[in-house]
C-alpha positions in Angstrom: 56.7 -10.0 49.2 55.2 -10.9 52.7 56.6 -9.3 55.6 56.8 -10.1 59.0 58.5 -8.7 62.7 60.8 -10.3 64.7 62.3 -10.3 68.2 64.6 -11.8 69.9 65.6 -13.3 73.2 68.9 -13.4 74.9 70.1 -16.8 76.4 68.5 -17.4 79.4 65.5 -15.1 78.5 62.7 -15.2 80.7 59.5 -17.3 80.1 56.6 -17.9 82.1 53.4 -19.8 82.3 51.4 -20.0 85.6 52.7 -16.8 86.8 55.7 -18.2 87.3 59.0 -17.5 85.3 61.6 -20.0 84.5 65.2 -18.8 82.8 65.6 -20.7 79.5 67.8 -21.1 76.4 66.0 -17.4 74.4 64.5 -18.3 71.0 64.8 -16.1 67.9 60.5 -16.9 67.5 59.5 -15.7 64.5 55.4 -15.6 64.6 54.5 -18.1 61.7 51.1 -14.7 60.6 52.1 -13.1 57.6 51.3 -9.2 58.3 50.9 -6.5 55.3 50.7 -3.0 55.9 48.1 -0.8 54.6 50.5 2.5 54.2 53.6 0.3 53.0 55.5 1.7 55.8 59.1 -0.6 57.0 59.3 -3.5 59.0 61.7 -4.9 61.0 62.8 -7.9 58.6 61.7 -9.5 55.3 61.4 -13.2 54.9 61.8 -15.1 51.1 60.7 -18.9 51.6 63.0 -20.7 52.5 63.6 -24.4 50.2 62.1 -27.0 51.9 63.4 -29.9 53.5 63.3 -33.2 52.5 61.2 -35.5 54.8 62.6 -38.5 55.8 59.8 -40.3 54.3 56.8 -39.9 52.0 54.8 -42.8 54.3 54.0 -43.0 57.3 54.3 -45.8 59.4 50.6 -46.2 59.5 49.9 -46.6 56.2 49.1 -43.3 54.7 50.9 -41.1 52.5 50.9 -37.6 52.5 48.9 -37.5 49.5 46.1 -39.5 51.2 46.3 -37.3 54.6 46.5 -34.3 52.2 43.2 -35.3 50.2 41.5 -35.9 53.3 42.2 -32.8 55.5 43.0 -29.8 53.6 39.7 -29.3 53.4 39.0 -28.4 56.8 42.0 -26.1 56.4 41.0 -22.0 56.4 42.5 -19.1 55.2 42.1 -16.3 57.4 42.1 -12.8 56.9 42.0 -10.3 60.0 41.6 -6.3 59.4 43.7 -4.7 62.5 42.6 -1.5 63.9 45.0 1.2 63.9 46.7 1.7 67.3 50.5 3.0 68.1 53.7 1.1 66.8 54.0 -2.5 67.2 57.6 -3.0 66.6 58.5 -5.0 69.5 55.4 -7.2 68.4 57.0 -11.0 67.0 53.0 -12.5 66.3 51.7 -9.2 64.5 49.1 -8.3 66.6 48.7 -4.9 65.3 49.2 -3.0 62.1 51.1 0.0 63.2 49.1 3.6 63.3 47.1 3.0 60.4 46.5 -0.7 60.6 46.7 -3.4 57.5 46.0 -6.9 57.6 47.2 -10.0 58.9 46.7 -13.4 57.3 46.6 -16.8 59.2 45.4 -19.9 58.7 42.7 -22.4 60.6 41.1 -25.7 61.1 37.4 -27.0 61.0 36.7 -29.0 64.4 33.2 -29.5 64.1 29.7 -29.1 61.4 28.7 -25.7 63.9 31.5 -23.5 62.1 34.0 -23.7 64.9 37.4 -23.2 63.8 40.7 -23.4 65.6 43.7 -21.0 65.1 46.1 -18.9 67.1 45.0 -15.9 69.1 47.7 -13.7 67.4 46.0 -14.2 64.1 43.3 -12.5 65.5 44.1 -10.3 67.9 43.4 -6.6 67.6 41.3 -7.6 64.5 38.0 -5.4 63.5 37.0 -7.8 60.9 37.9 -11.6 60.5 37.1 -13.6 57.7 37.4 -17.0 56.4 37.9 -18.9 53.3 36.9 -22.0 53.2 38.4 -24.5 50.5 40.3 -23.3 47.8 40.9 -19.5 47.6 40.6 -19.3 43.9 37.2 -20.6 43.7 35.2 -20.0 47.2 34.1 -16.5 48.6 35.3 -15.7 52.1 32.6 -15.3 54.8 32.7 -13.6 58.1 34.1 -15.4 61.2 33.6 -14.0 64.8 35.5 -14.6 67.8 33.3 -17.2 70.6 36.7 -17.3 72.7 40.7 -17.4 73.1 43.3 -17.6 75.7 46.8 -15.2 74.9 48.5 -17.1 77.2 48.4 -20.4 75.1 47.8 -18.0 72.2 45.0 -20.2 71.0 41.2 -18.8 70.0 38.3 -20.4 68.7 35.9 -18.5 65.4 32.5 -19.5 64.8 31.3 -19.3 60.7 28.0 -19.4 59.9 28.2 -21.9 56.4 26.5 -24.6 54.9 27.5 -28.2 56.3 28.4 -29.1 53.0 31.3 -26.3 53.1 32.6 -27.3 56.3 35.0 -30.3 56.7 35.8 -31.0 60.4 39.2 -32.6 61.4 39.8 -35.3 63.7 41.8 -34.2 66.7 44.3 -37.0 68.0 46.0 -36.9 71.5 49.2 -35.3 71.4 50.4 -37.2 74.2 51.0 -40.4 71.7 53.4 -38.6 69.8 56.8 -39.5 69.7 60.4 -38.4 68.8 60.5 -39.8 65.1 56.8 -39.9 64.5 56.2 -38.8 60.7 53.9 -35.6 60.7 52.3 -33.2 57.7 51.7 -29.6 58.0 48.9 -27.8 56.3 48.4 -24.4 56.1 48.8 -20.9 54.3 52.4 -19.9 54.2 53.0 -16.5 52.3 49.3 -16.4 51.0 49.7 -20.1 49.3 46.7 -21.5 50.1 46.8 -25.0 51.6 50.0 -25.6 50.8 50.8 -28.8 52.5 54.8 -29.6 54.0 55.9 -33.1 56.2 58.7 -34.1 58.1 58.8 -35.7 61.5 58.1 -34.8 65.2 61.8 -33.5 65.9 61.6 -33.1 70.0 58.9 -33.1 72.6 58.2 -30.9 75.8 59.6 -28.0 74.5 58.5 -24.2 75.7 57.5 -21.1 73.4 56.4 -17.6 74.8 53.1 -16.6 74.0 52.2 -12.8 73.3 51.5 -11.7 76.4 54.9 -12.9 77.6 53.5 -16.5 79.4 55.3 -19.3 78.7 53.4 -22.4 76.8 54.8 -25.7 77.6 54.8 -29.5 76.2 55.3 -27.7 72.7 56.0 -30.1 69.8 58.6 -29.0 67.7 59.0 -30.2 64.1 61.2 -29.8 60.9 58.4 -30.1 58.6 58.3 -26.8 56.8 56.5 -23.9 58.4 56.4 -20.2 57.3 54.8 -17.1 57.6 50.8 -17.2 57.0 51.0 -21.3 58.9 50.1 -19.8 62.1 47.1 -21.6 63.2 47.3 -24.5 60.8 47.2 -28.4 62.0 50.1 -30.5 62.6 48.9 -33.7 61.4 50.0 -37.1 62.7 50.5 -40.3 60.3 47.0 -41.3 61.0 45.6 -38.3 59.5 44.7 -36.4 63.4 45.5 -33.0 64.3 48.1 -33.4 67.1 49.2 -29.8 67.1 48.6 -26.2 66.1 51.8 -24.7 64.8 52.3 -21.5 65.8 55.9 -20.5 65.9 59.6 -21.0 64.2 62.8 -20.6 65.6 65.0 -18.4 62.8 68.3 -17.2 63.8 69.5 -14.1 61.5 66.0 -13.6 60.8 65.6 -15.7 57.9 62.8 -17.7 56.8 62.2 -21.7 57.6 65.2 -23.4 59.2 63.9 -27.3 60.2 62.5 -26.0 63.7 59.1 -25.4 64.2 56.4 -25.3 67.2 53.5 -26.4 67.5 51.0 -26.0 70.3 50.1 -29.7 71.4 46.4 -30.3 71.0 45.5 -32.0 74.2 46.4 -28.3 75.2 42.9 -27.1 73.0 41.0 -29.9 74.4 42.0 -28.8 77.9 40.2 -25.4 77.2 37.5 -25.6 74.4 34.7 -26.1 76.9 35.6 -22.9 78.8 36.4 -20.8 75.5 33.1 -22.4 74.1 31.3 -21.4 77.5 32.5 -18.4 78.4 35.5 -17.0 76.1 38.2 -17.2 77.8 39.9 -19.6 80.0 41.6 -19.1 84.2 44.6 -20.2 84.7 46.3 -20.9 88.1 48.9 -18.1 89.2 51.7 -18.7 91.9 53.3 -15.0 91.1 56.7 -15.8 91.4 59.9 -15.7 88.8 62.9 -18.4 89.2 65.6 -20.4 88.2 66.5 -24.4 87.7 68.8 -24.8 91.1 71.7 -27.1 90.1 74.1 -28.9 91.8 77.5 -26.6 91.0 74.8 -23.4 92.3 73.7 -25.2 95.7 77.1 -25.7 96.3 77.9 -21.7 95.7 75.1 -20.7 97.3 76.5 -23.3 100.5 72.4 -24.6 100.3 71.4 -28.0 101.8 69.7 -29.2 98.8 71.6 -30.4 95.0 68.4 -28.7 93.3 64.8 -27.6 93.4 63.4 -24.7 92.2 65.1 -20.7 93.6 63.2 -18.1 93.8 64.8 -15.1 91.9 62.0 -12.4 92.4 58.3 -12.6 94.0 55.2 -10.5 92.3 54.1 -8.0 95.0 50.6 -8.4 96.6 50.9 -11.8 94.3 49.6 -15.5 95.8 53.2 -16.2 96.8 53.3 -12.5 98.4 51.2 -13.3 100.4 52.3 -16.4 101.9 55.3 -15.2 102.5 57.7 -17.0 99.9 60.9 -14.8 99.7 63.1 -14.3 96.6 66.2 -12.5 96.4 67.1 -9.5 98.4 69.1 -8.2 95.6 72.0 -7.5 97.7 74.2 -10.6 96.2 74.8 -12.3 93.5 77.0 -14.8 92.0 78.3 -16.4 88.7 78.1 -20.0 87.9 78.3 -21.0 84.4 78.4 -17.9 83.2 74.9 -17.2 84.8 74.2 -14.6 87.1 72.2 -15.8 90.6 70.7 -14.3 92.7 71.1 -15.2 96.0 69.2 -15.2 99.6 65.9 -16.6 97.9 63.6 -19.3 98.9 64.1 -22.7 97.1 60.9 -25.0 96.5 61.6 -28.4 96.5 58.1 -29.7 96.9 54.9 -29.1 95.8 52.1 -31.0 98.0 55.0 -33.3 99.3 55.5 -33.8 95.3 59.5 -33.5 94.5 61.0 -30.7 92.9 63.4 -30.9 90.7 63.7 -27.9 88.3 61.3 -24.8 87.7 59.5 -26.9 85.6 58.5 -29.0 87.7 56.9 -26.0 89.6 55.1 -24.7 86.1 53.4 -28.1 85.8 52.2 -28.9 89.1 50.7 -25.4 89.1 49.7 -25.8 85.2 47.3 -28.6 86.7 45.8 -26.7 89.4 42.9 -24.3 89.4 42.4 -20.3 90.5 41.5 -20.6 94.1 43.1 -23.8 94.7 45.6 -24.4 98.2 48.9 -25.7 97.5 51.6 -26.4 100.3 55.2 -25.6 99.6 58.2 -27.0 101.2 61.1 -24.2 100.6 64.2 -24.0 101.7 66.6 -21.2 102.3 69.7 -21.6 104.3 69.6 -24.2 106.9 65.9 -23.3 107.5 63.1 -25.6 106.2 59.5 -24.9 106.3 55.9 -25.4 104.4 54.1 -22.8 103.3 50.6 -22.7 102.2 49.8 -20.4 99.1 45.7 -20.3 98.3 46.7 -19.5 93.7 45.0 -17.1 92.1 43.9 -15.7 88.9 46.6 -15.2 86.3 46.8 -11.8 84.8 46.2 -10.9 81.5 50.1 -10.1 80.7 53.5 -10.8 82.3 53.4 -6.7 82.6 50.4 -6.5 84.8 52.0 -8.9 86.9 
């Protein structure tokens, strides 16, 4: 039986993206790689497939069936197979990244994007891996080939493999724009769940904008979630619109108890891939902007505890030393008081940003996507607040780090 690790978050669990970090209802994410070990040593929980939902409807509103979407893509769906190198414990690991002392194997699935053998999957797939290789088609009759690694980013936990194979085995998929999808929209999934090669799942695009944590403990926002069926081995796989385009990578479930498939998956929006594949393609890896500073949605029923001027914005909880924000002298809490709203634990006496570039501020994420569209080295000018004092600060944004612990 495949096995997997799991964590999990408490509510209001921290996320971040941008170097910033924004309090959030905690998920139970269970990384959609199946990982074996090689020593058949424990792991933290076991997941049995879970039955599979019904989907609302077996056409979509474009005209295809599954069947016809099915037929068409699952070709340019992969297997993947990564040998892990042996390295200490990885226990508090959800995506699998490593095998434990003596490493094992993690399996994963992929996509075709183009006739050069560039495939698309998740970095965790991947990570830590000494060996990667790819099947191509259908397991039971096709010989896996070597894959390497031109480039990924951990903190969209995305990375891109390069096959060398004939054209005639590779299959590319059309990529959509995941900004056309909508609450409702039907969607397929296709992918590797337990070992099952292309096994092939639908349902509908269940809620939009969501955020997952990525490995290295950045947040990844505009997620698609979706309660067509994903599992263990997915990770990596397309989410496929009714028109036959990959719109998403799916990449994570939510799985309270630690159980297998419960109607809520993520899936990494693709305009999120096409926003990076030049520089993974170019160079390997992709810069993100980094404001170095963690925080909290300021609501009304808070402003009014904290006696602030403002109904909301964005409060500065905590501020990364020697960080962009550091240095421009943004102030989070001093730690000397706190309060309870909501059952929520504030810090008080921090800055609160209510504009970015005389753009409003309403809410931490607001913050994360303003700087989510900026580049390392850009200037931004914030207008804070704290107290009855008002003033703009500018902050030149640097580099973000490779991990929410080097921060």
């Amino acid at each position: 039986m495949s096995k997997v690790k799991k964590i999990s978050s408490t509510p209001f669990g921290a996320a971040v993206i941008g170097g910033l970090i924004v309090a959030v209802i905690g998920l139970i994410a269970i990384a959609a790689g199946v990982v074996h070990s090689s020593n058949n040593s424990s792991t933290v929980a076991t997941l049995a497939p879970a039955p599979l939902p019904e989907p609302a409807s077996q056409t979509s509103t474009k005209g295809q069936t599954v069947n016809q979407i099915y037929k068409e893509d699952s070709p340019g769906v992969v297997f993947i197979q990564s040998t892990l190198k042996p390295q200490g414990s990885s226990l508090l690991n959800p995506f699998g990244g490593g095998g434990g002392s003596s490493g094992g194997t993690a399996t994963g699935s992929g996509f075709v994007i183009d006739h050069e053998g560039h495939i698309i999957t998740n970095n965790h797939v991947v990570d830590g891996a000494s060996k990667i290789e790819v099947t191509l088609g259908n397991q039971d009759t096709s010989s896996p080939v070597s894959a390497t690694v031109v480039g990924r980013d951990p903190s969209t936990d995305i990375a891109v493999l390069k096959v060398n194979a004939p054209a005639d085995q590779l299959h590319p998929l059309s990529l959509g724009n995941s900004s056309d999808a909508q609450v409702g929209d039907p969607v397929v999934a296709i992918g590797n769940p337990f070992g099952l090669d292309r096994t092939v799942t639908s349902g509908i695009v269940s809620a939009l904008q969501r955020q997952i944590k990525a490995p290295n403990g950045f947040s990844i926002d505009n997620v698609i979630q979706t309660d067509a069926a994903i599992n263990p081995g997915n990770s990596g796989g397309p989410l496929i619109s009714g028109n036959g385009q990959v719109i998403g990578i799916n990449s994570q479930i939510e799985s309270p108890n630690g159980g297998g498939n419960v109607g809520i998956g993520f899936s990494i929006p693709i305009n999120t891939v096409r926003s990076e594949l030049q520089q993974l393609l170019q160079s390997g890896t992709v810069q993100h902007a980094y404001l170095g500073i963690s925080g909290t949605d300021l609501t009304p029923e808070m402003a009014k505890v904290l006696n602030l001027p403002v109904s909301d914005g964005a409060l500065v909880q905590a501020v990364t030393p020697g960080g962009p924000a550091a240095k421009a002298g943004i102030k989070g809490s001093n730690g000397s008081a706190t309060v309870n709203v909501g059952g929520q634990r504030i810090q008080a006496g921090g800055d609160v940003i209510v504009a970015i570039d005389g753009k409003p501020v309403h809410s931490m994420t607001d913050v994360i996507n303003q700087i989510s569209a900026k580049q390392p080295g850009d200037t931004v000018q914030l207008s804070v607040v704290n107290g009855s004092q008002k003033r703009t600060v500018s902050v030149t944004l640097g580099n973000r780090p490779a991990s929410v612990k080097q921060q």
